[in-house]
C-alpha positions as CSV (number, residue, x, y, z in Angstrom):
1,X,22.9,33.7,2.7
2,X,22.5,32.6,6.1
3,X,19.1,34.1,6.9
4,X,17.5,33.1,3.7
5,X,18.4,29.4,4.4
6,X,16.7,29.8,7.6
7,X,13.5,31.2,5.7
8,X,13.6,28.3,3.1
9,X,13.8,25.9,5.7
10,X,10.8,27.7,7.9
11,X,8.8,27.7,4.7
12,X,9.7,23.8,3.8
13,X,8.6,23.5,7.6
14,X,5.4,25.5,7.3
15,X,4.6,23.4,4.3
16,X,5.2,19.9,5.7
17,X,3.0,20.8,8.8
18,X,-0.1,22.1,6.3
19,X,0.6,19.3,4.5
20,X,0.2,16.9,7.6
21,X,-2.8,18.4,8.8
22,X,-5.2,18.1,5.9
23,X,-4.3,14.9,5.3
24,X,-4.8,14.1,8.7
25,X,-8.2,15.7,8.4
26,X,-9.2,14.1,4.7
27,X,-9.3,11.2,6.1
28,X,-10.8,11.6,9.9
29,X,-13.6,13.1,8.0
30,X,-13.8,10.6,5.5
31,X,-14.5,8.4,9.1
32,X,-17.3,10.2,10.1
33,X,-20.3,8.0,11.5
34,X,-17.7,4.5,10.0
35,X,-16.5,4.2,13.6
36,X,-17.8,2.4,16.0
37,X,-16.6,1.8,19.8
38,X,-20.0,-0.6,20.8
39,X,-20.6,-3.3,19.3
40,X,-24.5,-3.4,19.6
41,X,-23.9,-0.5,17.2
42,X,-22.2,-1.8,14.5
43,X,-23.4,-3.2,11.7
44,X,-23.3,-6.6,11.2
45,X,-20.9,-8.0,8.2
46,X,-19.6,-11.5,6.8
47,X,-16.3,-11.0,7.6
48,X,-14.0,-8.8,9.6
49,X,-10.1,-7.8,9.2
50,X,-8.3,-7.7,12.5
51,X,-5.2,-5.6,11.4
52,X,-1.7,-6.8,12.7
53,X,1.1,-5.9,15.2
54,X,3.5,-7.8,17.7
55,X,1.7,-9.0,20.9
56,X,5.2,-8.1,22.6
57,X,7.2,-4.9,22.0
58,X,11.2,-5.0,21.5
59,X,12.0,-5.2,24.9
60,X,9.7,-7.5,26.3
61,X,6.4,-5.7,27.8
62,X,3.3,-6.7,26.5
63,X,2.2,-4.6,23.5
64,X,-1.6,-3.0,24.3
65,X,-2.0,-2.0,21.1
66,X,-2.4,-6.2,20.3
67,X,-4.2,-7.0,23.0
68,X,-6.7,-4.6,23.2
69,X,-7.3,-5.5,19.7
70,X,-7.5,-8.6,20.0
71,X,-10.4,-8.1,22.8
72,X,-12.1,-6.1,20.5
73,X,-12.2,-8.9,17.6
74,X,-13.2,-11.3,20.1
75,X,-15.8,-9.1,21.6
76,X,-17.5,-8.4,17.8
77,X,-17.3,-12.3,17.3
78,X,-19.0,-13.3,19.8
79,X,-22.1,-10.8,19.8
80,X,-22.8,-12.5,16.2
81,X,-21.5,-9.3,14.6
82,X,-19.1,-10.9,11.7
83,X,-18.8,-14.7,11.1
84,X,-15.0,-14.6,10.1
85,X,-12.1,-13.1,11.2
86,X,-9.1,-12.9,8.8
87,X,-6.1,-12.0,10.9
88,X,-4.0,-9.7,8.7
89,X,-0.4,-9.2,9.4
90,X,3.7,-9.7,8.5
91,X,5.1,-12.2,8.3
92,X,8.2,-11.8,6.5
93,X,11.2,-13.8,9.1
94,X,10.8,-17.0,10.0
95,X,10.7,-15.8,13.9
96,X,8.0,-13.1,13.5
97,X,4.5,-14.0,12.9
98,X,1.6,-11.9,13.7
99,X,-1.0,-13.5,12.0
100,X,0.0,-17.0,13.6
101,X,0.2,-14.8,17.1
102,X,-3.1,-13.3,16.8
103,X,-4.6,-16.6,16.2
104,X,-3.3,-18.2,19.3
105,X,-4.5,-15.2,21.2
106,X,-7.8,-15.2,19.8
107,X,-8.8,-18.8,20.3
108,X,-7.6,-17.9,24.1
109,X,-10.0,-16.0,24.2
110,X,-12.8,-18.8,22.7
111,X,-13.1,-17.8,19.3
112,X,-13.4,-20.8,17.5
113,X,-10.1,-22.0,14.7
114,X,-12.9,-22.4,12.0
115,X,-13.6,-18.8,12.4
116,X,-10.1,-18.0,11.5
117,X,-8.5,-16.9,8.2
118,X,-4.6,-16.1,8.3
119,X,-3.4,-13.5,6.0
120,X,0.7,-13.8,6.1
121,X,0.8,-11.0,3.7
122,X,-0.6,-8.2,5.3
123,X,2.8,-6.1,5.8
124,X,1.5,-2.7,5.2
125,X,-2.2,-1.4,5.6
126,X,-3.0,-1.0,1.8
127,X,-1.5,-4.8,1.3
128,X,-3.9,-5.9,3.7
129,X,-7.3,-4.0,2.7
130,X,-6.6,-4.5,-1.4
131,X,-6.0,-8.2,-0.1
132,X,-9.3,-8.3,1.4
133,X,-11.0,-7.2,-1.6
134,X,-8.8,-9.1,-4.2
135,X,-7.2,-12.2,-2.2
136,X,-10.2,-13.1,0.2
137,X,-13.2,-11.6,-2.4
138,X,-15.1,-9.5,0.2
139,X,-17.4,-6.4,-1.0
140,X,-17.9,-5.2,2.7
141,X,-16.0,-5.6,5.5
142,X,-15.4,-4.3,9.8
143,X,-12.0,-3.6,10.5
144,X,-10.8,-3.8,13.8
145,X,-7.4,-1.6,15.2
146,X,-7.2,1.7,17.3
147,X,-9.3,4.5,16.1
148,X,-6.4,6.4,14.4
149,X,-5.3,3.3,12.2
150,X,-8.9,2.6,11.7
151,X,-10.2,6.0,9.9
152,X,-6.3,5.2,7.5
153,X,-7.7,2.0,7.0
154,X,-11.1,2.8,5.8
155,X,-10.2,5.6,3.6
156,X,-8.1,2.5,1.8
157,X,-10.5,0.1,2.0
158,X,-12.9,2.2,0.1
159,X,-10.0,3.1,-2.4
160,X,-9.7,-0.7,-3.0
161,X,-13.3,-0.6,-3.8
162,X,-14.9,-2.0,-0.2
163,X,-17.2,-0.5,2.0
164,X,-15.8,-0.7,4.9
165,X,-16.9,0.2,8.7
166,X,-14.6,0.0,11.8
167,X,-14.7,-1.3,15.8
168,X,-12.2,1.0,17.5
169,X,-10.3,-1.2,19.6
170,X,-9.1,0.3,23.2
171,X,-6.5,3.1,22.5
172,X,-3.1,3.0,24.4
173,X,-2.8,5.7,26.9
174,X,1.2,7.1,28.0
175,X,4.7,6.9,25.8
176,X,3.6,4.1,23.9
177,X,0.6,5.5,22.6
178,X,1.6,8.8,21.8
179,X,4.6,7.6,19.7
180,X,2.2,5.8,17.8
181,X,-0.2,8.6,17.2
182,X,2.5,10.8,16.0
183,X,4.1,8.2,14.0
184,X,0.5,8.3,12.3
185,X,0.7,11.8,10.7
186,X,3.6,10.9,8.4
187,X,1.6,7.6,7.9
188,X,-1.1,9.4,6.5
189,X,0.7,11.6,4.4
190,X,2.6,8.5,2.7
191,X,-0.7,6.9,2.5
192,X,-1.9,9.8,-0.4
193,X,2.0,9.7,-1.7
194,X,1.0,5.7,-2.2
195,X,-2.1,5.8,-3.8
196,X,-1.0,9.1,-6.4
197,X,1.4,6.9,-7.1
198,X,-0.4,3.9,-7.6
199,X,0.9,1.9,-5.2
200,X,0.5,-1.9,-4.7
201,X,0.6,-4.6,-2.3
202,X,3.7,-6.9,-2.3
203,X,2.0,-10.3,-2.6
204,X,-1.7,-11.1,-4.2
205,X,-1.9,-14.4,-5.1
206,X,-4.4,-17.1,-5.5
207,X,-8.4,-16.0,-4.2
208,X,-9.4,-17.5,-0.9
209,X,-13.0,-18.3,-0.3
210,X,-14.8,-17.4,2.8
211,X,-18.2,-19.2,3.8
């Protein structure tokens, strides 16, 4: 009885790993040639979606992941690349605000407040790529995040119905970044459970015009 529980569990293993790694490649394929790490490269769109995290992690150290991200959405901005940044993000406790954080850090770096659009109800991935398409009315957008969350984001961009390209931001090298990374591979195999199961985002809401 023993030894076939420890097969049935190998087997459940075995599966969840093959399971894992095609999603993980569906959707780094379905990235090919969408990434871009220089932005001379890129092609040039109306609008770009800077996705959201915390500029500070839990215990206090600055969070890479947001400002290397934040560099990079600068950086496209100001080489005439996109005319508007919507800063998607969560904002769900009073005392947590990404999108308000993102703002701040942007105009630090001398992106002008015109060129900002807040979205406060970006709390998952697909909310804020289905918002882009439905909330803020964009055919074609540049997302901006690390390259792992980018090639995620694009393969739900295009299942909202956008064509979407992506400027990697800088990736995060040590502990941080590899919990991240393999945090990823269940987040692309919820990602498919999502979108079988139709999936949508919390909050829509009124349309938002960009111009």
């Amino acid at each position: 009885m023993v030894r076939k529980m420890l097969w049935s569990l190998l087997a459940l293993l075995v599966i969840a790993v093959v399971v894992a790694f095609v999603c993980d490649m569906l959707i780094a394929r379905n990235a090919d040639e969408k990434c871009f790490t220089d932005v001379q490269q890129i092609p040039k769109n109306h609008v770009a979606v800077v996705l959201g995290t915390s500029p500070l992690y839990k215990n206090g150290m600055e969070n890479l992941f947001f400002t290397y991200r934040i560099q990079a959405a600068a950086e496209l901005y100001k080489a005439g690349k996109v005319d508007f940044l919507i800063l998607s993000g969560d904002n769900n406790k009073r005392e947590y605000n990404e999108p308000e954080e993102m703002k701040k850090a942007l105009i630090q770096q001398g992106v002008p407040e015109q060129a900002i659009f807040l979205d406060y109800a970006g709390f998952r991935t697909l909310d804020s790529m289905v918002r882009a398409k439905e909330v803020f009315q964009q055919e074609c957008i540049t997302i901006i995040s690390q390259r792992f969350h980018n090639e995620r984001a694009i393969y739900l961009a295009e299942h909202a119905g956008l064509k979407a390209v992506a400027l990697d931001a800088k990736d995060v090298p040590g502990h941080h970044g590899l919990k991240v990374r393999l945090r990823e591979y269940l987040a692309r195999v919820k990602m498919f459970i999502d979108l079988l199961i139709g999936k949508q985002p919390h909050f829509l809401g009124e349309t938002i015009e960009i111009r």
